[in-house]
Backbone as JSON Lines, residues from 0, in Angstrom:
{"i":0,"aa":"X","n":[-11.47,-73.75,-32.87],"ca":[-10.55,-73.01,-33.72],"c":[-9.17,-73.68,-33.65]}
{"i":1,"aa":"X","n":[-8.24,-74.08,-34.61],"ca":[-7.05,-74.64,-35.0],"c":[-6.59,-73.71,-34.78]}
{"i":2,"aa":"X","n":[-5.42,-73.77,-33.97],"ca":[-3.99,-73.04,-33.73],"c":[-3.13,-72.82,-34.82]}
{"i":3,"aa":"X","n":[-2.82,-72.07,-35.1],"ca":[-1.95,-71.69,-36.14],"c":[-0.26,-71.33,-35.54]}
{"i":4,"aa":"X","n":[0.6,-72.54,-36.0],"ca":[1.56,-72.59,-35.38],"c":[2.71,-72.2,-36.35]}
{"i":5,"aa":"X","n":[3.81,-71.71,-36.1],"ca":[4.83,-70.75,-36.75],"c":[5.38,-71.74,-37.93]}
{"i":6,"aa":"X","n":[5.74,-70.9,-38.92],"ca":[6.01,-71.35,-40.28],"c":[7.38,-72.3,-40.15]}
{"i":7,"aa":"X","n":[7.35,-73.26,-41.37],"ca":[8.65,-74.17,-41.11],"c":[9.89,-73.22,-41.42]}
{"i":8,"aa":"X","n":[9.58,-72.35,-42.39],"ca":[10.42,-71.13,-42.22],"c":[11.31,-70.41,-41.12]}
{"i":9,"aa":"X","n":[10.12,-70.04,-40.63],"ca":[10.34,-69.27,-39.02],"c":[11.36,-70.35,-38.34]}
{"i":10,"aa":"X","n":[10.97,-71.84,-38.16],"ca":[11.88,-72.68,-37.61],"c":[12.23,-72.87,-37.95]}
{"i":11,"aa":"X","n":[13.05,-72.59,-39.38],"ca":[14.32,-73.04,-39.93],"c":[15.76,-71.39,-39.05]}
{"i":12,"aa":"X","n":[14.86,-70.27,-39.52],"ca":[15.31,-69.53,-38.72],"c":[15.59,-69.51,-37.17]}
{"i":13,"aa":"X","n":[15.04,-70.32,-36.48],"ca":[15.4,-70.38,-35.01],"c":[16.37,-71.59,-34.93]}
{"i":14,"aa":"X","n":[16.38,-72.07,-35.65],"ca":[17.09,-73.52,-35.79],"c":[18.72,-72.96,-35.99]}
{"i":15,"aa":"X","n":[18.79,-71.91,-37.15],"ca":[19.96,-71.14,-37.1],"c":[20.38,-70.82,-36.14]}
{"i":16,"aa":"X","n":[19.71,-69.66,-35.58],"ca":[20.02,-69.26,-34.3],"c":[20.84,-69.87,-32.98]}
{"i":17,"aa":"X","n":[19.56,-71.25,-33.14],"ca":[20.34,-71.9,-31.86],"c":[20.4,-73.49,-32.26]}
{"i":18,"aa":"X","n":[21.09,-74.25,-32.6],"ca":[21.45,-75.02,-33.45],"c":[21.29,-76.21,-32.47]}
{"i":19,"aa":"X","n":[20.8,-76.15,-31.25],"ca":[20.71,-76.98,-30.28],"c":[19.09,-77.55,-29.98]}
{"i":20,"aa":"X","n":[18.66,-76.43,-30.48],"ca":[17.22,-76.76,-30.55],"c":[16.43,-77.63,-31.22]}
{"i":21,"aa":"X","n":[15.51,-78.27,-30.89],"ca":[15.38,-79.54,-31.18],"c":[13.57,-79.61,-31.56]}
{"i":22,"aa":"X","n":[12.5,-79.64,-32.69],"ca":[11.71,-79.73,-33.22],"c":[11.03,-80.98,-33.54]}
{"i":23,"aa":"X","n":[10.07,-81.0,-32.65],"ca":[9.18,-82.37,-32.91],"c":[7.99,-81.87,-33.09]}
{"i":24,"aa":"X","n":[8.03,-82.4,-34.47],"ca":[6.67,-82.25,-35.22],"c":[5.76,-83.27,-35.38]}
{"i":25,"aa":"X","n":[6.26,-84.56,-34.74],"ca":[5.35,-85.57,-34.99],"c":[4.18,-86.09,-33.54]}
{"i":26,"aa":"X","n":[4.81,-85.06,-32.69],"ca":[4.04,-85.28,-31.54],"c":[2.43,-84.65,-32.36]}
{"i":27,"aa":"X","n":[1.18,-84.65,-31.23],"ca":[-0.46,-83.94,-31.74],"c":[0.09,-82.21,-31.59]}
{"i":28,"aa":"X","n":[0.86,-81.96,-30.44],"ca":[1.02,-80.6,-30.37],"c":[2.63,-80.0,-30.42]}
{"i":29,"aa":"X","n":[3.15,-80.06,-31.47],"ca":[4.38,-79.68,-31.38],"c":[5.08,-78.9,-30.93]}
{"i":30,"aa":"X","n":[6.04,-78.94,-30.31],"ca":[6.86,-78.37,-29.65],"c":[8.77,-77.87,-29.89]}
{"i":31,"aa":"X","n":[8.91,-76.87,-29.3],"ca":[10.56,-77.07,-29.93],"c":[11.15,-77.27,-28.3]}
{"i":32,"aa":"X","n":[12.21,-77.71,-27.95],"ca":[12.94,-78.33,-27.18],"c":[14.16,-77.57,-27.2]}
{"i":33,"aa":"X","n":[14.27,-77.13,-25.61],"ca":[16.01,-76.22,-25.76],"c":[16.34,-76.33,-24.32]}
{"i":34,"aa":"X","n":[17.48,-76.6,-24.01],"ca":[18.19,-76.67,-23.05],"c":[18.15,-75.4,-21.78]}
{"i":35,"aa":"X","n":[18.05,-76.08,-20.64],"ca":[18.06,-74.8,-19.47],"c":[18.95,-73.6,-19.83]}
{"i":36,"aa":"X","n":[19.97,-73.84,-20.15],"ca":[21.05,-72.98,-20.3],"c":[20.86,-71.95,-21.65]}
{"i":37,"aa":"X","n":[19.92,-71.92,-22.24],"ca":[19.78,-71.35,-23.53],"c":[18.35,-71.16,-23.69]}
{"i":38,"aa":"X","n":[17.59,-71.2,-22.55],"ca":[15.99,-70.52,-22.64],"c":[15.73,-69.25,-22.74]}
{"i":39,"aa":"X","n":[16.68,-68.21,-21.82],"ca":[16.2,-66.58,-21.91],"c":[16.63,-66.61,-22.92]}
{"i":40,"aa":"X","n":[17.94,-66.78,-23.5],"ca":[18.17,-66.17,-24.74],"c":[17.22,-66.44,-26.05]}
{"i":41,"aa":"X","n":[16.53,-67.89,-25.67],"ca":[15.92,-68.22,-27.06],"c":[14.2,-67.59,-27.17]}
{"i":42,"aa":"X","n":[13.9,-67.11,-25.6],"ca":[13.01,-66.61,-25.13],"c":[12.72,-65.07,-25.63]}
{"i":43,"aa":"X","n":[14.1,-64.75,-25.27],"ca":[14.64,-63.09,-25.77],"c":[14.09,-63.06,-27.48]}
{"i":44,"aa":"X","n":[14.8,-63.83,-28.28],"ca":[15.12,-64.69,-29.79],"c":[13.45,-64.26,-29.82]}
{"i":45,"aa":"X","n":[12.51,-65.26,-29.58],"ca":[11.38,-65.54,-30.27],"c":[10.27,-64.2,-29.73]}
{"i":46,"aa":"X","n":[10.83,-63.01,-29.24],"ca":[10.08,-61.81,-28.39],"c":[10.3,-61.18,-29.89]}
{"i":47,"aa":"X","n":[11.32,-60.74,-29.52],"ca":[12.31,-59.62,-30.4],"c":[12.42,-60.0,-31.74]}
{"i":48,"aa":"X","n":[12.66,-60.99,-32.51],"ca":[12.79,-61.64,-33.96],"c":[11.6,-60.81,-34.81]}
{"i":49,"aa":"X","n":[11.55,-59.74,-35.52],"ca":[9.95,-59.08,-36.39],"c":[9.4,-60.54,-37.49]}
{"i":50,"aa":"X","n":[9.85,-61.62,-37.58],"ca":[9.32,-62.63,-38.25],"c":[8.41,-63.7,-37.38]}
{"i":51,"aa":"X","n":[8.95,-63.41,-35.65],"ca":[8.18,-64.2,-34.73],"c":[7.36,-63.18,-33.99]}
{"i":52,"aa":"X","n":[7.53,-62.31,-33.18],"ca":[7.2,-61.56,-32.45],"c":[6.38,-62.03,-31.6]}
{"i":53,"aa":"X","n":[6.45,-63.47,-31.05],"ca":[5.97,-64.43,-29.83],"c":[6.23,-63.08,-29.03]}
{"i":54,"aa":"X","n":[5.17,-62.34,-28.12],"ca":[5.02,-61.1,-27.76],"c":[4.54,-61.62,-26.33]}
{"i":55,"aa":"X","n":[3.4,-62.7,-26.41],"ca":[2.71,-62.95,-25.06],"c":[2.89,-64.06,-24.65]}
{"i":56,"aa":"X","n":[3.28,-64.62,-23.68],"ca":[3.28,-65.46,-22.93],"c":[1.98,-65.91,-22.44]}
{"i":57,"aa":"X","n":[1.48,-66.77,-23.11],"ca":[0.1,-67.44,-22.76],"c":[0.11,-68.48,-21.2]}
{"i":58,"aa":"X","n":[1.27,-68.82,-21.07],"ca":[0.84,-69.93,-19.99],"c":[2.15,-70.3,-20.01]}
{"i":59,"aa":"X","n":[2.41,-70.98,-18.27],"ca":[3.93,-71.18,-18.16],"c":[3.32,-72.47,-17.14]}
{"i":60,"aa":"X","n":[3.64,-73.67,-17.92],"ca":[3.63,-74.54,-16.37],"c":[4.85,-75.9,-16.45]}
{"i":61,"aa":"X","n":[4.45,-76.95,-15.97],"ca":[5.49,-78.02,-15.79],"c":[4.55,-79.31,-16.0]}
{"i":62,"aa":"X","n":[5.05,-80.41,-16.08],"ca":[5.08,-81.93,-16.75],"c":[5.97,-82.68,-15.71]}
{"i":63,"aa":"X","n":[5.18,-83.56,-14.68],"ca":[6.1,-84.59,-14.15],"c":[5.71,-85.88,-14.85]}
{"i":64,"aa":"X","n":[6.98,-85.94,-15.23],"ca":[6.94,-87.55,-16.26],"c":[7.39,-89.07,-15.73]}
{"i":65,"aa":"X","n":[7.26,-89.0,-14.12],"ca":[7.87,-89.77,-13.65],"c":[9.56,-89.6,-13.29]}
{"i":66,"aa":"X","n":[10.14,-89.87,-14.34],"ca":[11.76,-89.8,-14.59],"c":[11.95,-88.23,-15.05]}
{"i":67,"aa":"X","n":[11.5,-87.7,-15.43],"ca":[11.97,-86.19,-15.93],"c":[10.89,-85.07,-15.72]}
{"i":68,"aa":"X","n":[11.2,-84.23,-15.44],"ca":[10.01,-82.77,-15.68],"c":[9.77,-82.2,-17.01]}
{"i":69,"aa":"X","n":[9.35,-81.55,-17.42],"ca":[9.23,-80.66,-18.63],"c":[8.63,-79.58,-18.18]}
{"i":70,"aa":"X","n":[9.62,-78.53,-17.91],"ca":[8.82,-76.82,-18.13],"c":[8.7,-76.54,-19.71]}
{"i":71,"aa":"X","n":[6.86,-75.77,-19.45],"ca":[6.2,-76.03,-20.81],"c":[5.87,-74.81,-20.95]}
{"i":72,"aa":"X","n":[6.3,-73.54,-22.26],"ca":[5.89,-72.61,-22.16],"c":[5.36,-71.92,-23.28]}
{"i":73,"aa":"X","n":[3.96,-71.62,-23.58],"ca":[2.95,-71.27,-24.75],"c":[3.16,-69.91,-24.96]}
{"i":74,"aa":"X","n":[3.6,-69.36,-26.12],"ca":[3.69,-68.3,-26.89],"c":[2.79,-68.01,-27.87]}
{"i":75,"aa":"X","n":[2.79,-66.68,-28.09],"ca":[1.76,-66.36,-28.93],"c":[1.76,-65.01,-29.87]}
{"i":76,"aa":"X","n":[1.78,-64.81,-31.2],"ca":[1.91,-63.18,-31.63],"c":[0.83,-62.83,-31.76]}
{"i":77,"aa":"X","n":[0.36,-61.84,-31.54],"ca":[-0.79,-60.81,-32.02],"c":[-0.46,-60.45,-33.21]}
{"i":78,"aa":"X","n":[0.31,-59.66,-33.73],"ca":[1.17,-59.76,-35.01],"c":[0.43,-60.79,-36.04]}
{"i":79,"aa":"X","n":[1.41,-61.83,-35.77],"ca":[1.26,-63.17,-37.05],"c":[0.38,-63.87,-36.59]}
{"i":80,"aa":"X","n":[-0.49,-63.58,-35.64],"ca":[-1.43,-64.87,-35.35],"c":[-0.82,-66.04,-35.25]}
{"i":81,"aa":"X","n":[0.38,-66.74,-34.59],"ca":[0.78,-67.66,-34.56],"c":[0.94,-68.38,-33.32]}
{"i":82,"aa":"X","n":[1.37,-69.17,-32.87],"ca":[2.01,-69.83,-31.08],"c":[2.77,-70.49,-31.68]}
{"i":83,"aa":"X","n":[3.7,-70.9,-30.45],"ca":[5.0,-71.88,-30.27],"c":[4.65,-72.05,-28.99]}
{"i":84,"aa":"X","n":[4.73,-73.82,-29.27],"ca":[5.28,-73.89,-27.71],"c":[6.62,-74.39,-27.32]}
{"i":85,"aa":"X","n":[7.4,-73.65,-26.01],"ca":[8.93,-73.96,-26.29],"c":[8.55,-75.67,-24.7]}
{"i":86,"aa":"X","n":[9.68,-76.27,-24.99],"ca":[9.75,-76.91,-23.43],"c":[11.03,-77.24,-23.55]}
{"i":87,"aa":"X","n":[11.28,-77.47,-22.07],"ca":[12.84,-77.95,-20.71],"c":[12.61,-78.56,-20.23]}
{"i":88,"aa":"X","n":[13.52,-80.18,-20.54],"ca":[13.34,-81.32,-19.86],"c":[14.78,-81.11,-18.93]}
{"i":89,"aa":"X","n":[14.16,-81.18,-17.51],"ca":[14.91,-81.31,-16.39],"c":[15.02,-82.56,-15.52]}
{"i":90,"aa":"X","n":[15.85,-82.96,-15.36],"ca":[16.27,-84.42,-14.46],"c":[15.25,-84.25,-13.09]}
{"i":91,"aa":"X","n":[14.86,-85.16,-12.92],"ca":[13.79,-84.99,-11.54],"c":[14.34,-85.13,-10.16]}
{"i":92,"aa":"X","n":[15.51,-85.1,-10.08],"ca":[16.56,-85.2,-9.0],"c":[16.91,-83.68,-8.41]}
{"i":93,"aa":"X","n":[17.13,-83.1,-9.42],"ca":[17.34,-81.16,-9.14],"c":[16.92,-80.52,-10.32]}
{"i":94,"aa":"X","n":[15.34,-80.6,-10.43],"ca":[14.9,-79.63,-11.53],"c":[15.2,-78.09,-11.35]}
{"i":95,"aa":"X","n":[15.99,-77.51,-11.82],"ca":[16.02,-75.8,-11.56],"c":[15.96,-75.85,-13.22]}
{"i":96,"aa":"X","n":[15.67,-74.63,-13.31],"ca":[15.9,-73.18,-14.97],"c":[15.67,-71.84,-14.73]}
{"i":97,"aa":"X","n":[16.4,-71.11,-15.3],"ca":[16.3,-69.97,-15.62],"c":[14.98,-69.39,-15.37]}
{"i":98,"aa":"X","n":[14.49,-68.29,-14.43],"ca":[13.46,-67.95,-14.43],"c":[13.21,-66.66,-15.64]}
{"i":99,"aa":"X","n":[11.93,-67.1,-16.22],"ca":[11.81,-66.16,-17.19],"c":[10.98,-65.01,-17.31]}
{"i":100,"aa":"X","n":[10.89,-64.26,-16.29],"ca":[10.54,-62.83,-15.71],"c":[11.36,-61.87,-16.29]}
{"i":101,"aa":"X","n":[12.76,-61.71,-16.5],"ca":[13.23,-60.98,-17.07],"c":[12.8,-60.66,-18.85]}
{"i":102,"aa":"X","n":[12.3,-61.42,-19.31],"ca":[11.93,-61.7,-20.38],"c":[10.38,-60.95,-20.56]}
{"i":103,"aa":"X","n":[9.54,-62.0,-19.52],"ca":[8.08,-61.49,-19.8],"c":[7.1,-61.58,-18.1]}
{"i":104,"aa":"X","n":[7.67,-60.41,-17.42],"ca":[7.52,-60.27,-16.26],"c":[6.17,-60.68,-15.92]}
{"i":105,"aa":"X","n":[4.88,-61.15,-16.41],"ca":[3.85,-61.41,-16.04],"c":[3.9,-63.4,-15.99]}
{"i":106,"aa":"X","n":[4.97,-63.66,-16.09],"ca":[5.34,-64.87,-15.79],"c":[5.62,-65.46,-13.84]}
{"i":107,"aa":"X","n":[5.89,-64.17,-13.08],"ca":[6.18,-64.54,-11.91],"c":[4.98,-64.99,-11.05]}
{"i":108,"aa":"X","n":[4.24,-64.98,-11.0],"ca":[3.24,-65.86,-10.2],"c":[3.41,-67.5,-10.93]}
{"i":109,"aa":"X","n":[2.75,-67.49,-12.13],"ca":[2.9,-68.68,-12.4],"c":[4.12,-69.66,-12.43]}
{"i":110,"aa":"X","n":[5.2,-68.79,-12.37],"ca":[6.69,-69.85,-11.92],"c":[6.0,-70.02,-10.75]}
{"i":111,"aa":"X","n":[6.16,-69.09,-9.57],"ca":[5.92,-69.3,-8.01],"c":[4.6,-70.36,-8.24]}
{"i":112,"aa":"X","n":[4.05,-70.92,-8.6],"ca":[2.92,-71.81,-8.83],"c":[3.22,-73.02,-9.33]}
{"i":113,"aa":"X","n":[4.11,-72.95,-10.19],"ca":[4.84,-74.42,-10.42],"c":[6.29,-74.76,-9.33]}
{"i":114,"aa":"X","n":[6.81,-73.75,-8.78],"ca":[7.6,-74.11,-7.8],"c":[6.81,-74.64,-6.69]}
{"i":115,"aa":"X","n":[5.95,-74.35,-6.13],"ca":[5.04,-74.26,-4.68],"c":[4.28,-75.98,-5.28]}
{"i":116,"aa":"X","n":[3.52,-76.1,-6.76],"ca":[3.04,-77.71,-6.76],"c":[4.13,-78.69,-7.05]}
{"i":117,"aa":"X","n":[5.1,-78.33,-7.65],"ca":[5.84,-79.54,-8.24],"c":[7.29,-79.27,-7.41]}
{"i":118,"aa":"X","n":[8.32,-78.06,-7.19],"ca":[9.2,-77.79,-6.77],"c":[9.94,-77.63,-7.36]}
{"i":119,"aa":"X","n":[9.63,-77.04,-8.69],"ca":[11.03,-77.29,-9.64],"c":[11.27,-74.62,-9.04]}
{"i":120,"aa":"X","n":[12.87,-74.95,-9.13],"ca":[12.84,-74.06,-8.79],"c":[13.69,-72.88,-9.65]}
{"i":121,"aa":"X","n":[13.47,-71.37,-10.11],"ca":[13.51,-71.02,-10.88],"c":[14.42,-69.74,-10.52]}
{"i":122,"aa":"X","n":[16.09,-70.01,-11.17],"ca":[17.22,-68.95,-10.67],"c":[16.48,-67.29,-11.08]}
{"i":123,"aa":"X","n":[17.26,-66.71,-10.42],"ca":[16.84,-65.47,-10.7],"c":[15.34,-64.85,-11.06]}
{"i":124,"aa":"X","n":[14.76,-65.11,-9.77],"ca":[13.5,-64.98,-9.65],"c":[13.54,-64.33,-8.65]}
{"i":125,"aa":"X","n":[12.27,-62.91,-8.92],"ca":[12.8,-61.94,-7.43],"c":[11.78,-61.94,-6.37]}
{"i":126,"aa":"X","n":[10.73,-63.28,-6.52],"ca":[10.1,-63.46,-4.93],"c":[9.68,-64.84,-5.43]}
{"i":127,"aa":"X","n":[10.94,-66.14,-5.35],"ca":[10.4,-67.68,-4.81],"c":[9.8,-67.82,-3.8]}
{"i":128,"aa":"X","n":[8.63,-67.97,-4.11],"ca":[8.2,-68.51,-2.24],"c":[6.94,-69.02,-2.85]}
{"i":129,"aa":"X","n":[6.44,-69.99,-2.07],"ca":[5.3,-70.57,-2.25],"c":[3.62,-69.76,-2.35]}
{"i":130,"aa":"X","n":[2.79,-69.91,-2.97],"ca":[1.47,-69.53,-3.35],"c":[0.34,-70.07,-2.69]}
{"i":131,"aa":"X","n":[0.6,-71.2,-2.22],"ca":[-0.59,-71.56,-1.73],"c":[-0.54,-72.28,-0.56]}
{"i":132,"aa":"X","n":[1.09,-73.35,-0.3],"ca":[0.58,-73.53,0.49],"c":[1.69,-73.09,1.62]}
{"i":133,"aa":"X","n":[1.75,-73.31,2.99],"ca":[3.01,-72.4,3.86],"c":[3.86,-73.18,3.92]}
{"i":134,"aa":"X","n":[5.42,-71.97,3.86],"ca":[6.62,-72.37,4.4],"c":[7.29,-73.48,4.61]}
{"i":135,"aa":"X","n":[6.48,-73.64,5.55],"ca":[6.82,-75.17,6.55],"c":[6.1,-76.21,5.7]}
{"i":136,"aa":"X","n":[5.16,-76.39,4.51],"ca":[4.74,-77.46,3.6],"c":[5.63,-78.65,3.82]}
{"i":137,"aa":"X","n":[5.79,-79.62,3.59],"ca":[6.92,-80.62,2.94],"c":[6.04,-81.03,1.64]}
{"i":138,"aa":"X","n":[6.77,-80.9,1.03],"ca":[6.45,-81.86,-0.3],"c":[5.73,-80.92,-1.51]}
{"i":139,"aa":"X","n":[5.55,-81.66,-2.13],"ca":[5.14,-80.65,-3.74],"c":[3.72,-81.27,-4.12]}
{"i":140,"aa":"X","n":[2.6,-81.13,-3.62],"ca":[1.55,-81.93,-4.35],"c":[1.19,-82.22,-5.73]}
{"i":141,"aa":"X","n":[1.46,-82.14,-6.98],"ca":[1.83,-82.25,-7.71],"c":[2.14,-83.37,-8.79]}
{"i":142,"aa":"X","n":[3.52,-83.55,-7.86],"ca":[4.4,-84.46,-8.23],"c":[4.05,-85.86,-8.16]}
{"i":143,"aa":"X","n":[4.31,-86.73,-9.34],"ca":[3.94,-87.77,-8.97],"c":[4.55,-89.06,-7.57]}
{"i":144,"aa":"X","n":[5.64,-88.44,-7.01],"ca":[5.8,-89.48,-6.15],"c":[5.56,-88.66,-4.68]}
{"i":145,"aa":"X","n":[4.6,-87.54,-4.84],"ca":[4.04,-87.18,-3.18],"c":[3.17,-87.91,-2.71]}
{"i":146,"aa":"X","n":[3.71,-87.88,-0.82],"ca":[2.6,-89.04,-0.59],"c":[1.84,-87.77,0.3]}
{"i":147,"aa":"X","n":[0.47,-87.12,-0.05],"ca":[0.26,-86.85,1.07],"c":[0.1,-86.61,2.87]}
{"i":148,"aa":"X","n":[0.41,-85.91,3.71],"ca":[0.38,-86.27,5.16],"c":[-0.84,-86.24,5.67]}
{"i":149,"aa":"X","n":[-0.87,-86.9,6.67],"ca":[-1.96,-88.05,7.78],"c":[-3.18,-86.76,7.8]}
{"i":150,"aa":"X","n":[-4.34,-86.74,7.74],"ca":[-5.55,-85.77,8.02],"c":[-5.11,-85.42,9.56]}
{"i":151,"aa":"X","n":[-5.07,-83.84,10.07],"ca":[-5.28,-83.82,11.38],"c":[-6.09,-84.49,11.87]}
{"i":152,"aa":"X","n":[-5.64,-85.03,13.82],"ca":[-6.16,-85.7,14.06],"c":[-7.34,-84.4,15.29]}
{"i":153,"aa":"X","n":[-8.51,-84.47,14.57],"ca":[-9.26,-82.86,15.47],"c":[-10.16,-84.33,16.31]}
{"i":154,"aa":"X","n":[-10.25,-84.04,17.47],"ca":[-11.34,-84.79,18.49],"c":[-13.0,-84.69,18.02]}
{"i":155,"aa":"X","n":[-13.84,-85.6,17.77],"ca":[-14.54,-85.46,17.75],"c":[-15.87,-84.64,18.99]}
{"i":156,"aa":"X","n":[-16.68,-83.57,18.58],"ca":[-17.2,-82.94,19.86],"c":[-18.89,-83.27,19.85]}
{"i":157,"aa":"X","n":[-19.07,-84.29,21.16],"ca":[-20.76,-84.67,21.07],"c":[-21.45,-83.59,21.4]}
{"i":158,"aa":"X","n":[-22.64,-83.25,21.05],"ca":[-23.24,-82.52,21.31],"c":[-24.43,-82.99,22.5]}
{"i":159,"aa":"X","n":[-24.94,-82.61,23.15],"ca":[-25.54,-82.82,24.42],"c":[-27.46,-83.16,24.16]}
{"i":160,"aa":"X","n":[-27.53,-84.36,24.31],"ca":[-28.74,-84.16,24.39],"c":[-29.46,-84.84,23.04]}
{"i":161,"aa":"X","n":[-28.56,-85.7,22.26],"ca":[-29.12,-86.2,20.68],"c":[-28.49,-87.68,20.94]}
């Protein structure tokens, strides 16, 4: 089944809105592009708008591109039968954004899931902490420049008699 993705209309209207936003249509799966600093609101924008009513949050994850991250986040109306997907390219030096729980609260595990593999970390979020693996972890498995650590070293135990 083909995705049915929001009218050039609709993005001429969000384009108003936030004039920063940025539409690539020539990628296979298009996407619109908006700055950390202007995600809840455009998040808020594409909930609330009765021409979008992007209502569900299908999936929230991240993109290590080597040099940059991309938080990648799939919308969807029941309404118009439509999706958007929005993304945030973050410098891979101090990826943070806006956590977007306030928006569509069934988003907080899956931030805590892209913080815990990759480390990108997400303000105003009301339980950061890792998912899978503990505390004391180092590193983000994930990411492309983790080097995994050494296998414990467990003693091998002979058994008697073989």
């Amino acid at each position: 089944m083909k995705k049915n993705y929001v009218s050039s209309d609709a993005l001429a209207g969000i384009k108003l809105a936030f004039s920063n936003a940025e539409y690539d249509a020539e990628t296979e799966r298009s996407a619109l592009y908006i700055g950390a600093d202007e995600l809840i609101a455009l998040l808020t924008f594409l909930r609330d708008d009765s021409n979008l009513q992007l209502t569900r949050m299908e999936n929230v994850t991240a993109v290590d591109w080597k040099d940059r991250f991309e938080m990648v986040y799939h919308l969807f109306s029941p309404v118009h039968m439509h999706w958007l997907t929005v993304k945030v390219t973050l410098p891979h030096d101090a990826p943070v954004v806006p956590s977007a729980t306030a928006v569509f609260p069934g988003v907080e595990f899956e931030e805590r899931e892209v913080y815990d593999l990759m480390g990108i970390t997400f303000t105003g979020h009301p339980d950061l902490r890792r998912v899978f693996h503990h505390e004391n972890f180092v590193g983000h498995p994930l990411r492309k420049d983790f080097v995994p650590p050494p296998p414990p070293n467990i003693p091998r135990i002979r058994k008697e008699g073989m």
